[in-house]
C-alpha positions, 0 to 999 in steps of 0.5 A, spaced: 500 500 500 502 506 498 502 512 501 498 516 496 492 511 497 492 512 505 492 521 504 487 520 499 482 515 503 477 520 507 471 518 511 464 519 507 467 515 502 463 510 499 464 502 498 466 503 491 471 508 492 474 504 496 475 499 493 477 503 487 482 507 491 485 500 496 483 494 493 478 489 495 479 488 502 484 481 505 478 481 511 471 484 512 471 483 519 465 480 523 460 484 520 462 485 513 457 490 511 461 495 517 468 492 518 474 492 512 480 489 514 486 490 509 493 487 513 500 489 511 507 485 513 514 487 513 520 484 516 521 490 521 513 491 524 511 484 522 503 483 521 499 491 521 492 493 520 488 498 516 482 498 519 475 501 515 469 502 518 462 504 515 455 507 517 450 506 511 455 505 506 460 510 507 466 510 511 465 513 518 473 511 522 479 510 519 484 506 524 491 504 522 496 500 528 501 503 530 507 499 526 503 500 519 507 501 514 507 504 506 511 502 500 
């Protein structure tokens, strides 16, 4: 993932600016419809997480782990 995507990526978006922007998710979390779950690795942090919140369709969260790291 590149850190152009992640600037780009804003609350309000839609599903399908998502998956335009990012891809399809590697994970949709328990519910799907509300929890999307992109993962990152590399040797130096090991395993981190992009994590996509929706309400009614459109992204209301946006939470990154603290070792996630960009291209």
């Amino acid at each position: 993932m590149q850190q152009e995507q992640l600037d780009q990526l804003s609350i309000g978006m839609t599903k399908d600016q998502v998956t335009f922007l990012l891809g399809t998710p590697m994970l949709s979390g328990l519910d799907t419809e509300q929890h999307w779950i992109y993962t990152t690795y590399s040797d130096a942090a090991g395993y981190a997480s992009l994590v996509i919140e929706f309400t009614e369709g459109n992204v209301s969260a946006i939470r990154l782990s603290d070792n996630f790291l960009t291209e």
